[in-house]
N, C-alpha and C positions, 0 to 999 in steps of 0.2 A: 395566367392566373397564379396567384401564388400563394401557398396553401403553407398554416402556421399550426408544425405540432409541436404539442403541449409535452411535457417532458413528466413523467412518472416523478411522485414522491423521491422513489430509490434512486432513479437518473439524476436527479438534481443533489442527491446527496452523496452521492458516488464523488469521488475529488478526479479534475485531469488527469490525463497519464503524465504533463510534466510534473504536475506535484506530486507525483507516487515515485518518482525517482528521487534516488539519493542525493541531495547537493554534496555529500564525500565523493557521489561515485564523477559527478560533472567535473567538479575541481580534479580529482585524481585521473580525467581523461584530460584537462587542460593543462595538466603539468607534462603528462607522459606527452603531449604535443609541442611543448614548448622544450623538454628532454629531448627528445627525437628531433628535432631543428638545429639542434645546437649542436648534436653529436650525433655523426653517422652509425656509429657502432647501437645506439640503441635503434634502430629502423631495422635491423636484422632477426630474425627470430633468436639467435644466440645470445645476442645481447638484451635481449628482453628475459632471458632465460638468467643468464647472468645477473640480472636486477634482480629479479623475483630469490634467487640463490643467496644474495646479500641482504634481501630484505626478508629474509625466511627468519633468524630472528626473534626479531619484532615484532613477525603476526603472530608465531609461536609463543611467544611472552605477553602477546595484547590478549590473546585467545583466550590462557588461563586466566590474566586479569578479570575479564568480562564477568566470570562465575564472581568473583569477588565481589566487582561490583555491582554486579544486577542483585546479590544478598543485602546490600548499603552499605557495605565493608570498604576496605582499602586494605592492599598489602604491598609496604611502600619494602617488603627485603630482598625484593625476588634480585636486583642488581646486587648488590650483595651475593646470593645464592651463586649467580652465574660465575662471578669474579671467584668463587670458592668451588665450583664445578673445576673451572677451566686450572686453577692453579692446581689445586687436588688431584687433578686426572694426569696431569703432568708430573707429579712426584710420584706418583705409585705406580704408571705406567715407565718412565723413565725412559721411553725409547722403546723400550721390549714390545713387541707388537702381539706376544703372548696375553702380557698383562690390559692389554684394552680394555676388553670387555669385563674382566674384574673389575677395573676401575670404576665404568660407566654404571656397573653394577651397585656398588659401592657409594656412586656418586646421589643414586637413583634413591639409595636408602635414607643418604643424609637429605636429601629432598622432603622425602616423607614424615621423615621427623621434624623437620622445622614447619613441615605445612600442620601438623599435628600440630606442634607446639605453639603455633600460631592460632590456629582453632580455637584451642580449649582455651588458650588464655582468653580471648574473646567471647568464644560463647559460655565457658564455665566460671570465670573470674568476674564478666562484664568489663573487659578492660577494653577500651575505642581502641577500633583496629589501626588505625593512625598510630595511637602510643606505641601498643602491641608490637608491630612491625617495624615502625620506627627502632625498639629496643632487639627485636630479632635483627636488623641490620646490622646495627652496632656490634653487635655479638657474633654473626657471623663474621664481618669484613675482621674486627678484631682476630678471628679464629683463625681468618688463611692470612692474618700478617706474621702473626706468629707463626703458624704452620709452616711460613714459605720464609719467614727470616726477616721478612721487607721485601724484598727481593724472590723475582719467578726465579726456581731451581728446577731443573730436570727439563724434558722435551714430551712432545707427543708421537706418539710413532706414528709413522705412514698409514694404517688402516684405520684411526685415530683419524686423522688430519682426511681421509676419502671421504668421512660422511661428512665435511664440509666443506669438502672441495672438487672431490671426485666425479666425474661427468661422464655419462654415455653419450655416445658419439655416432653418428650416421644413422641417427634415426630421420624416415621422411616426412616434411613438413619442418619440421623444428627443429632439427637437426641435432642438435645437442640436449639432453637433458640431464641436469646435476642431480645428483642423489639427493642435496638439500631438498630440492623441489617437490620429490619423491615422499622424503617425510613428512614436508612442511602439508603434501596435500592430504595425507592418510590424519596427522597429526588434526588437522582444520578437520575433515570431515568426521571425527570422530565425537570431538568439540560438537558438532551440527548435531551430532547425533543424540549424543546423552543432555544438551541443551532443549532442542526442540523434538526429539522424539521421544524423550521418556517420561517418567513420573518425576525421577530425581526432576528432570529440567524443570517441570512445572513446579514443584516447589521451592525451588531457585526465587521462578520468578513471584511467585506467592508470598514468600518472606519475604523478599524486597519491597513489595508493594504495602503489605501489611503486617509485622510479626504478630501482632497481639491478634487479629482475626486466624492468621495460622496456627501460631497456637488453640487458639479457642478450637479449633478446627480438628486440631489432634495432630496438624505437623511436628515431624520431629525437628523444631528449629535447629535445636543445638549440633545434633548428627549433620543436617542437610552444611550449615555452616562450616565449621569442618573441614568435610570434603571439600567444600569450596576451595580453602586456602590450602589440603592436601595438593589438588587439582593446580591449583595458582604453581606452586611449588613445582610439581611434576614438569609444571611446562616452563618455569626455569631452568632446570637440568638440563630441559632436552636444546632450550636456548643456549646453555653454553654450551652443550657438544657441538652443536652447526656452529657458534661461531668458536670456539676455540680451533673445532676444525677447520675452519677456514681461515683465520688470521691468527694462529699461533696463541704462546701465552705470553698473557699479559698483571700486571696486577691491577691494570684498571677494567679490566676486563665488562665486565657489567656497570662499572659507572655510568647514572643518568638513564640509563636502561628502565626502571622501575615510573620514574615521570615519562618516558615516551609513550611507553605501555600504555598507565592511565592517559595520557592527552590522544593516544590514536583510540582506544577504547570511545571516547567521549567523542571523539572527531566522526567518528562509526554510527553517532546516534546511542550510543548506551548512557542509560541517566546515574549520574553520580549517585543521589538518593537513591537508586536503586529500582527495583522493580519492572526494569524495563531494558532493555537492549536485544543483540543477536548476533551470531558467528560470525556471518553476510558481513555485516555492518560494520564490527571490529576490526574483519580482512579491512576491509575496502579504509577503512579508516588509518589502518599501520599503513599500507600501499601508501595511503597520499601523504602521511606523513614521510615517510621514507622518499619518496617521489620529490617533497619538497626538500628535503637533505641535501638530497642529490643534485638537483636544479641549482640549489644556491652554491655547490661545491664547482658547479659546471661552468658557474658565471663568475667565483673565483672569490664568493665573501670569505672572508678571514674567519676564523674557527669562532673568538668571541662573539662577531656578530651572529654567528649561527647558534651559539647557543641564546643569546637574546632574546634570538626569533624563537628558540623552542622555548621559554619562556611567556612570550607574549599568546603564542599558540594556546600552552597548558592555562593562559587565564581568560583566552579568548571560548577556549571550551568547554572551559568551566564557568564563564557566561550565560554559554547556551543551553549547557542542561540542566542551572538554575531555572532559563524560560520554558524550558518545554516542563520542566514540574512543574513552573507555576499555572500555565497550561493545562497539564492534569486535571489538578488540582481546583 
């Protein structure tokens, strides 16, 4: 006999467990399968370490994006910023392994100021963070051509060049873990933290969703924005330290950097318009974009077709989080 029960209001309104999963996190397990097939080096835990060490980053720089965008901002300078970290730390450090931490000090202030000066032009001018940023970039990348002559001058010194390269060694299970790693994870779960555990996070997502009801509300929009693009900022800096330390100076150094961020941000699930995203989301979303970099460098496309694809990506994602607003909505 076969007995037919009825499912609760809540039950039926409950979604599967496959639709509560990520489609970033399924693609970025289909890519790391079809990475790991092709090269044996990433099937080791070292070379999974390695990855995550390269793509440290990326999530570092999608990370701070997300504050931006979950306000309905954009800060197209942070590439820029990085390319001005990495050239900058390299001329006032100059090898001296004394002068690092001055540098990175130094580097951390000029952060702060342009995430500042990104802010208030937005929240106090009303200038579209698009423009705003866009004109921060110019200004920066201008600043370290001049600064650097056209041309990278000086070097990074060795303890410089360890937080992006430097690895512990003989550890059990994983064997290796890079100091990137190290930051990349304190850096993220910090992000988790003042995002979804505090007051600042909620009103993140509060103004994104609606400023004129936060306002009315008594949010301090203008302060909360802001910090957003402080924050955006801070986590440029700490982007070029891991990559300057790990692939040297460069003058393109952060180029294209600033569109990956947003396309892995949006690949993550965080909505352009705002109001909506998560740390989770943004990792898992730089991962698979980085994942896809790699894939297509492993199968041997040509650099312009990869940039194409990070093109067709950036409009394919900005597809998506036109649907999920209109969804909302």
């Amino acid at each position: 006999m076969i007995s037919l029960v009825r499912l609760a209001p809540e039950d039926r309104r409950r979604p599967a467990l496959w639709r509560r999963v990520s489609p970033s996190a399924l693609v970025l397990l289909a890519l790391l399968i079809a990475i790991c097939s092709i090269s044996p080096l990433y099937r080791t835990p070292a070379g999974l370490m390695a990855f995550l060490q390269r793509a440290s980053p990326l999530i570092v720089l999608t990370c701070g994006q997300t504050f931006v965008l979950i306000t309905g901002g954009f800060d197209l300078s942070v590439g820029s910023l990085v390319t001005l970290v990495v050239i900058g730390s390299a001329m006032i450090a100059n090898g001296d392994a004394a002068l690092t931490w001055p540098a990175i000090a130094i580097a951390y202030v000029i952060g702060i100021a342009a995430g500042l000066l990104n802010g208030l032009v937005v929240a106090r001018l009303k200038v579209p963070s698009i423009i705003a940023t866009l004109g921060t970039l110019l200004s920066i990348k201008g600043a370290a051509m001049m600064w650097s002559g056209g041309a990278p001058s000086g070097y990074l010194p060795p303890n410089f060049r360890y937080l992006g390269r430097g690895v512990l060694r003989g550890l059990p299970g994983i064997e290796t873990l890079p100091i990137a790693v190290i930051i990349l994870v304190v850096f993220v779960a910090l992000c988790g933290w003042l995002l979804h555990r505090t007051n600042f996070g909620r009103l993140v997502v509060m103004i994104g969703d609606n400023p004129n009801a936060a306002a009315l509300a008594g949010a301090p929009v203008r302060r909360v924005r802001v910090a957003a693009f402080v924050l955006s900022a801070l986590s440029a800096v700490t982007a070029g330290v891991l990559l300057g330390g790990f692939s040297g100076v460069s003058v393109d150094a952060g180029t294209g950097y600033e569109l990956q961020a947003i396309a892995a941000a949006v690949v993550g699930g965080v909505v352009l318009l705002g109001g909506s995203g998560s740390i989770a989301g943004a990792t898992i979303g730089a991962l698979t974009l980085y994942a896809l970099f790699t894939l297509l460098n492993l199968v041997g496309f040509p650099e312009p077709l990869r940039v194409a694809v990070q093109g067709v990506i950036l409009i394919g994602a900005a597809a998506l989080s036109a649907r999920r607003h209109a969804r909302r909505i």
